[in-house]
Structure formats: structure tokens, C-alpha cells
C-alpha positions as CSV (number, residue, x, y, z in Angstrom):
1,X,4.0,-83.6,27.5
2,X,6.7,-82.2,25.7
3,X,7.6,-83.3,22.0
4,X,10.8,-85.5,20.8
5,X,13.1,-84.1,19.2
6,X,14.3,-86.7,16.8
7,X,17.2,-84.6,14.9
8,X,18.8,-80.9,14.2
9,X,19.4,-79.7,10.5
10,X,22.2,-76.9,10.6
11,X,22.1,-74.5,8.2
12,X,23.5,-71.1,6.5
13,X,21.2,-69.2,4.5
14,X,21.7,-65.2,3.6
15,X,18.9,-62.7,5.9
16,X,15.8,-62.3,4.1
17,X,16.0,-64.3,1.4
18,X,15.6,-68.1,2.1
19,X,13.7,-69.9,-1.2
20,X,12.6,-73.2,-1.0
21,X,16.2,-73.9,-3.5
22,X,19.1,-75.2,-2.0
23,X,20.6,-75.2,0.2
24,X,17.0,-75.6,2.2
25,X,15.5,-77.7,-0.3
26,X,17.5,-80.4,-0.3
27,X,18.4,-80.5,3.7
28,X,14.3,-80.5,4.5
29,X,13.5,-83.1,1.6
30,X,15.8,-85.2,2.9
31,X,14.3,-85.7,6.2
32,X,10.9,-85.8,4.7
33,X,9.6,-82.8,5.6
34,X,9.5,-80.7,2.2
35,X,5.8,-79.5,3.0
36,X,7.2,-77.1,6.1
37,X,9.6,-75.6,3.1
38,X,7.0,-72.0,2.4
39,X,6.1,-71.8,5.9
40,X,10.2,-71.9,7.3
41,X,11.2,-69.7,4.5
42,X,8.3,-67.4,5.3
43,X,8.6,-67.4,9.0
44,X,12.7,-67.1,8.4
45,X,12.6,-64.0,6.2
46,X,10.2,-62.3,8.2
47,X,12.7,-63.0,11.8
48,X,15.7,-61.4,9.5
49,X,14.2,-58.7,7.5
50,X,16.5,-56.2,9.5
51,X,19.3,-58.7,8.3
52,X,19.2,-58.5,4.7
53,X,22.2,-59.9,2.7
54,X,24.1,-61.3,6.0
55,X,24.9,-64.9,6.2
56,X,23.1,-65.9,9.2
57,X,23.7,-69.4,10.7
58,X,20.1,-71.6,11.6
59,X,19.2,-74.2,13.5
60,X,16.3,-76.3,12.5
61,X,14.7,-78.9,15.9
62,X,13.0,-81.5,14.2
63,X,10.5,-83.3,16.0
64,X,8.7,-87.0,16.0
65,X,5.4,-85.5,14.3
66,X,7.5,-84.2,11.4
67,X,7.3,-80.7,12.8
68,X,9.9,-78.2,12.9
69,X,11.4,-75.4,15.0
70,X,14.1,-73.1,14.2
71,X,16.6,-70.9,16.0
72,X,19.0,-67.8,13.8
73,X,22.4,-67.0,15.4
74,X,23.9,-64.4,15.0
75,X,26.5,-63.5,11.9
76,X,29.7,-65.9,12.6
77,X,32.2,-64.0,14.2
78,X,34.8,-65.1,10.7
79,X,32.9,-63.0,8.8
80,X,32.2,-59.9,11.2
81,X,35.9,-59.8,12.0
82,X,36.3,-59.4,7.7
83,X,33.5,-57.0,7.5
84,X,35.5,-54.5,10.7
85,X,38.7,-55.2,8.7
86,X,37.4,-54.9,5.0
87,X,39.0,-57.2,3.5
88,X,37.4,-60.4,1.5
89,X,38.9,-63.8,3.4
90,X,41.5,-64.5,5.8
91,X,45.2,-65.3,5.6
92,X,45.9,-68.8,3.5
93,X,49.4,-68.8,6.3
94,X,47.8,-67.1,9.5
95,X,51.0,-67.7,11.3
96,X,53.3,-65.7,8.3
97,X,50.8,-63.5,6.9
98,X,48.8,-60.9,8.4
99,X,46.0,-59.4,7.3
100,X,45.2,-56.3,8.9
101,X,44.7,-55.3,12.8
102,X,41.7,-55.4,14.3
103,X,41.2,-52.7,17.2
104,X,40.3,-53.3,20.8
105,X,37.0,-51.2,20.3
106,X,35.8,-53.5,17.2
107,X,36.6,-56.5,19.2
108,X,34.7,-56.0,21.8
109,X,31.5,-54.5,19.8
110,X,31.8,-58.0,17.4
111,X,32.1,-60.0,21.1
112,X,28.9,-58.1,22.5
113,X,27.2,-58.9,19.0
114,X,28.1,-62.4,19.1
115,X,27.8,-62.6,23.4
116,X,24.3,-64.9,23.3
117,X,25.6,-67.4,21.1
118,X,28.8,-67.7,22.7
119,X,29.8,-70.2,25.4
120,X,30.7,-67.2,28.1
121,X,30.0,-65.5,30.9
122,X,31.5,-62.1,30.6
123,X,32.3,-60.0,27.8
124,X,36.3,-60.1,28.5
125,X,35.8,-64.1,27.8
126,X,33.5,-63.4,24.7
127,X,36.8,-60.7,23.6
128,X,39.0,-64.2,24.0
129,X,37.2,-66.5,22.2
130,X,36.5,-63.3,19.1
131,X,40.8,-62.8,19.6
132,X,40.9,-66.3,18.9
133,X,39.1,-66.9,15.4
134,X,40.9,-63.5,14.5
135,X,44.5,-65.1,15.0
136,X,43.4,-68.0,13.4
137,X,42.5,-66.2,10.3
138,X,46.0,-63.9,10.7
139,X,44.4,-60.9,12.2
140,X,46.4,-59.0,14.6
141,X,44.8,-57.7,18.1
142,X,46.0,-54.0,19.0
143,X,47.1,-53.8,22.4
């Protein structure tokens, strides 16, 4: 019989170096479950030792017996559009102000990155949804 799952913690911590500090600290310790802390931040930094330094997005399956799960995405396509563009954040007026232009080639290599995380079937719709968050954060598409 399989478990209950009686909540989901989302979280953001860098590759490779989760602590038992915040921001996992105080997101386990407030569901009671502070004594999985070592054993998620081992398990987690062993999964993203090829990521080191990127902020990786993780979701954390609690269950009924206070035990956990935990699934890592992949980088948030915000910040791998900044990293192809090298810049530090997006436009504060996206609609006035560009920011740079982000080629078809980079688009579709940050779409195949981000494909099993994203609600798609083909990579053309993954380019859409990548072209999408780039506009938002003023960042032209070539044609």
C-alpha cells in the first residue's frame, strides 16, 4: 500500500551546498521533521555535485510517517536565459527596456535543458513557453 502524502515543501537551495541553515532549516522544522535535515542535505548534495553554485529548484513529498522524498528541477529557465545573455537581472520596464537578444540556437538549447520539467510535448512548445519568460524579463527573440 502506497504511503500518504500529507504535504509538499518547495524549495530553492544552490547545487552542492545545502546546510541544515536556512532556508532548509526552517522549512523542515516547521513541519516537524528537523531529524531528516543531515540525511536531505547529504542525499541533495551528492544528486547535484555536477551542479555546483546553480540555484536549483526542489521539491520535498512529505508523507504521514514523517518521511520525506525529494525531487531537483532543473535551473529556472529566468536565470539560464541571464546566464546565455550575461547580464545580472532582467528589465525593471520589459515592455520599454530591452536587455539584450537572445538567439534562436540558445533558446532552444535552454528549452531542451528545461524540456522534463516543462508542461510540453515538443521542443517548438518548450521554445514558446522559454520565448515567453524572456519577453517578460525584456529579452528580445532573433528571428
Amino acid at each position: 500500500m502506497a504511503k500518504a502524502i500529507t504535504g509538499y515543501l518547495k524549495l530553492q537551495i544552490k547545487g552542492g551546498s545545502a546546510n541544515p541553515g536556512p532556508p532548509i532549516a526552517p522549512a523542515l522544522g516547521s513541519k516537524g521533521l528537523s531529524q531528516h535535515m543531515m540525511d536531505f542535505c547529504k542525499k541533495f548534495n551528492e544528486q547535484t555535485k555536477d551542479k555546483v553554485g546553480q540555484l536549483l529548484p526542489v521539491i520535498i513529498t512529505i508523507y504521514d510517517d514523517k518521511s520525506i522524498d525529494f525531487v531537483v528541477k532543473s535551473e529556472p529557465a529566468s536565470v539560464s536565459i541571464l546566464k546565455a545573455l550575461n547580464v545580472q537581472k532582467g528589465s525593471s520596464v520589459p515592455n520599454q527596456n530591452k536587455i539584450g537578444t537572445l538567439s534562436k540556437d540558445s533558446l532552444r538549447k535552454i528549452a531542451e535543458n528545461k524540456m522534463k520539467d516543462l508542461n510540453a510535448f515538443t521542443i517548438e512548445q518548450a521554445e514558446k513557453i522559454i520565448a515567453g519568460t524572456a519577453k517578460s524579463m525584456g529579452v528580445l527573440i532573433e528571428k
